[in-house]
C-alpha positions in Angstrom: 4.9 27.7 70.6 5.4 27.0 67.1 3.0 25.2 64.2 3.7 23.2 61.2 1.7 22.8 57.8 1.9 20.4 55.1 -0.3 20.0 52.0 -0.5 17.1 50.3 -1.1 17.9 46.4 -2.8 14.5 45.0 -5.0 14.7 42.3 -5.1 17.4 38.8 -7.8 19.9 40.2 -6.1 20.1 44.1 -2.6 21.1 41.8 -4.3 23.4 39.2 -7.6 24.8 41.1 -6.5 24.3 45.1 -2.6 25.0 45.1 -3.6 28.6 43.9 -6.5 28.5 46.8 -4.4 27.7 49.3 -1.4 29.9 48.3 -3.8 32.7 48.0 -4.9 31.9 51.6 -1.3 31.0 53.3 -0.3 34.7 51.9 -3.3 36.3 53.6 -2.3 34.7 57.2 1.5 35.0 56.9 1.9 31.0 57.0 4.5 28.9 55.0 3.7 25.5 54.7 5.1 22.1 53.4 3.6 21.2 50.4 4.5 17.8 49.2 3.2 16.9 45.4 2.5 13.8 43.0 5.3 13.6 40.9 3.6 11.8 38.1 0.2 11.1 36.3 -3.2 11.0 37.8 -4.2 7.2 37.4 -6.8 6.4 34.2 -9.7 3.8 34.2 -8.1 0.5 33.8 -5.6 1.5 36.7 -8.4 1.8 38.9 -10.2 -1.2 37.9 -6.9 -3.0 38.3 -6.5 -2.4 41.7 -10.5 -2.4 43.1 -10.9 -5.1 45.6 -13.8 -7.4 43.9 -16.9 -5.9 42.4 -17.6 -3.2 44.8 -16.2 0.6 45.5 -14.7 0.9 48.9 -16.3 3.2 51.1 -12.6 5.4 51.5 -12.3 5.6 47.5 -16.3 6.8 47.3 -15.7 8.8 50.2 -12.5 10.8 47.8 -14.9 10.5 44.5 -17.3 12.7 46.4 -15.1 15.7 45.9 -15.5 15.5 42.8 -18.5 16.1 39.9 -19.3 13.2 37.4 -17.4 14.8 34.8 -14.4 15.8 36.6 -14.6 11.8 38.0 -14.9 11.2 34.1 -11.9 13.5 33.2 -9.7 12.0 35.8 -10.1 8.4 34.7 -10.3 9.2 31.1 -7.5 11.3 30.3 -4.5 10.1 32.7 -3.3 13.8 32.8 0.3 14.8 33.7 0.4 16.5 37.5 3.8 17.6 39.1 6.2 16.9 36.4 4.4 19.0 34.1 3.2 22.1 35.6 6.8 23.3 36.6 5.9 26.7 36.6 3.4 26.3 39.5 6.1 24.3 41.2 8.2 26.9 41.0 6.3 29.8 42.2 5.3 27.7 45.7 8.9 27.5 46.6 8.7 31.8 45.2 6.3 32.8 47.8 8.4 30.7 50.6 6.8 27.7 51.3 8.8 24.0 50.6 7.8 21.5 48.4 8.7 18.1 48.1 7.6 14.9 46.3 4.6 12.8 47.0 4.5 10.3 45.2 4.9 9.2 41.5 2.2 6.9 41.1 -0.1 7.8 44.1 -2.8 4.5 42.6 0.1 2.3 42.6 1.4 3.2 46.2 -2.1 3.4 48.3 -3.8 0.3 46.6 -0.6 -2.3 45.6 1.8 -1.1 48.3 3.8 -4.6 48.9 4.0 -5.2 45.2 5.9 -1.3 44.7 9.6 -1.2 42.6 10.0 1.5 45.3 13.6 2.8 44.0 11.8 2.9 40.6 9.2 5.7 42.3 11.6 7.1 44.3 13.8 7.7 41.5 11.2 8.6 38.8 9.8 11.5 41.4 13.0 12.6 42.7 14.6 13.2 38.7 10.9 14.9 37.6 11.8 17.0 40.9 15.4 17.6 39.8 14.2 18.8 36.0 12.3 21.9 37.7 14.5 22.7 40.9 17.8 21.9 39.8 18.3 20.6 42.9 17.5 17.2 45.2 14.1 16.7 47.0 15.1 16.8 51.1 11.7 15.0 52.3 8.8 12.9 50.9 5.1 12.1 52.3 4.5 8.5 51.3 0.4 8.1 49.7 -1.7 6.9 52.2 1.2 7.3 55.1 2.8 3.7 53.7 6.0 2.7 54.3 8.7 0.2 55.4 12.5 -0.5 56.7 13.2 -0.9 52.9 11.4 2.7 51.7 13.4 4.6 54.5 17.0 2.7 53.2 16.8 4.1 50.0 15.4 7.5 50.9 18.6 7.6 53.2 20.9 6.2 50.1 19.4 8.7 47.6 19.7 11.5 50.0 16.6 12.5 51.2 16.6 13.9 55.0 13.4 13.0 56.2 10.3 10.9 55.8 6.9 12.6 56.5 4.4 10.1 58.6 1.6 10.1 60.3 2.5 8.3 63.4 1.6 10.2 66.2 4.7 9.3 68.3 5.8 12.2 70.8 8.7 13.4 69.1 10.8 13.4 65.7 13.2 10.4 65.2 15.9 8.8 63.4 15.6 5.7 61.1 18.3 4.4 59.4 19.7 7.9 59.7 17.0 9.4 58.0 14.2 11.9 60.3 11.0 10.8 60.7 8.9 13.6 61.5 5.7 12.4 62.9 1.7 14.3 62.9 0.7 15.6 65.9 -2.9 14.8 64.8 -3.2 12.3 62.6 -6.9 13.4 60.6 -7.7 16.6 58.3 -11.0 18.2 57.9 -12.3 16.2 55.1 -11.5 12.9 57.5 -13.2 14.5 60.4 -16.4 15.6 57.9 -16.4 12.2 56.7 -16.8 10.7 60.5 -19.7 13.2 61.0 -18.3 15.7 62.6 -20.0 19.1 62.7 -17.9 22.6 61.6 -18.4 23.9 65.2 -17.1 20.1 66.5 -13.8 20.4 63.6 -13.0 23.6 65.0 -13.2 22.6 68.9 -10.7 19.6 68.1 -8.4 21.9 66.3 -8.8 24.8 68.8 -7.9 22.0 71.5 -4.9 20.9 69.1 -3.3 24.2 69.2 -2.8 24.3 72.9 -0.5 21.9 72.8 3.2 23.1 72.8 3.9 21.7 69.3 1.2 21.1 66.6 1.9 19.3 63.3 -1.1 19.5 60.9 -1.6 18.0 57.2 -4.3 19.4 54.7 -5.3 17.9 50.9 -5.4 20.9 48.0 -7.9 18.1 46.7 -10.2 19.2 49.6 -9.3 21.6 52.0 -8.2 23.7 48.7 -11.4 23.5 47.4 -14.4 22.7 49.0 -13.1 23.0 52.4 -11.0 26.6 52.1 -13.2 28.2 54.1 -13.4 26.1 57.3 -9.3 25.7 56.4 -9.6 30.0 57.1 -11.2 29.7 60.2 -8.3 27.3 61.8 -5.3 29.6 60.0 -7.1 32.5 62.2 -6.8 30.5 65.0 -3.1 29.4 64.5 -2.7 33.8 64.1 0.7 34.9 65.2 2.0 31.7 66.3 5.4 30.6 64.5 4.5 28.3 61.7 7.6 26.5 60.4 8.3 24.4 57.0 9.4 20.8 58.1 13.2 22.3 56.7 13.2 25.3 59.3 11.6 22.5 62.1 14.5 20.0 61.5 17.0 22.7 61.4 15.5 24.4 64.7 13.5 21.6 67.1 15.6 18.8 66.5 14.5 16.6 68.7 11.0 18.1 70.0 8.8 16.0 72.1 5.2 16.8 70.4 3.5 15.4 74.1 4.0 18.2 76.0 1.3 21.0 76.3 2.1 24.8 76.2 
């Protein structure tokens, strides 16, 4: 049985505050995870307003603002801070202590809220050269914001070299598309999505108890959340996942090409 972990790196305070968490935590349970990060800027005020549908908040973006204080919500729309591009250093020291990391995104507003209306080589490009500048060498997977994609995204991953696109599909086994792999989620929800919906601690950890027991599991985490607020119900399922194999989505194309997620242990 083997596990796989990726941590989706979003916002300033999940890269500066919750990366650190989170490697802190991977290093005390032996796990190696995927960490895939936003390339660019956080967005600023008139971004947001730009893209709200109509006069009201949407109950998913309150749900993310509740992460956060006032001022931090203040700081984050106010000051349009740099995120991947410019803390290198931290970059650096995930892929030092073994784990992968990849790109997220490059403008993570732009991608979730305006989609259809992306210059999606212009991303790819801009995150994939900010990625070159610190590693020297090309991004091999990306995690698309909010899970979006198309046939056109996955052509020019494939032409600018990428090897696989991160989804959250839970199909029963990684694919090919266009020739690029498409490694699907075994369970498609993190904590925070499962707190959101009401769900108890005892009730998150029953569902992710019951996820292990499956032959393959493929789970995704925020360092916006589960690097902060929710570390410590994050601990309790790494205890759970114990000695089990846990594999960086490199080491799982490389080894359990194809592996059909439906099968139980």
């Amino acid at each position: 049985m083997t596990v796989s972990i990726s941590v989706h790196v979003d916002g300033y305070y999940g890269l500066v505050n919750g990366v650190p968490n989170l490697l802190r935590l991977f290093d005390k349970h032996n796990i190696k995870a995927t960490f895939f990060v936003n390339m660019g800027r956080e967005a600023n005020i008139f971004q947001i307003l730009k893209y709200r549908k109509g006069s009201q908040i949407s109950n998913e973006d309150k749900k993310v603002s509740s992460r956060y204080s006032k001022r931090e919500l203040l700081e984050m729309t106010l000051m349009n801070r740099a995120l991947g591009h410019s803390h290198g250093k931290l970059l650096l020291e995930i892929k030092a202590r073994g784990h992968e990391v990849n790109p997220h995104c490059w403008s993570h507003l732009l991608w979730s809220k305006n989609f259809s209306n992306v210059n999606y080589l212009d991303e790819i490009y801009k995150m994939k050269k900010s990625y070159f500048d610190i590693f020297g060498v090309m991004p091999k997977g990306f995690a698309p914001p909010t899970w979006k994609f198309n046939d056109e995204v996955v052509e020019i991953l494939k032409k600018e070299g990428f090897e696989y696109l991160a989804v959250n599909d839970c199909f029963p086994r990684i694919c090919k598309k266009h020739g690029l792999n498409i490694i699907p989620l075994s369970f498609g929800k993190n904590v925070e999505e499962l707190e959101n919906e009401g769900k108890s601690t005892d009730d998150i950890l029953n569902i992710y108890r019951n996820e292990l027991k499956k032959k393959y599991v493929n789970l995704y985490f925020h360092a916006d959340y589960e690097g902060l607020a929710g570390l410590g119900i994050l601990e309790e399922i790494l205890k759970m996942i114990g000695k089990k194999k846990v594999l960086t989505y490199e080491k799982l194309l490389k080894n359990y090409l194809p592996f059909n997620f439906s099968k139980s242990a």
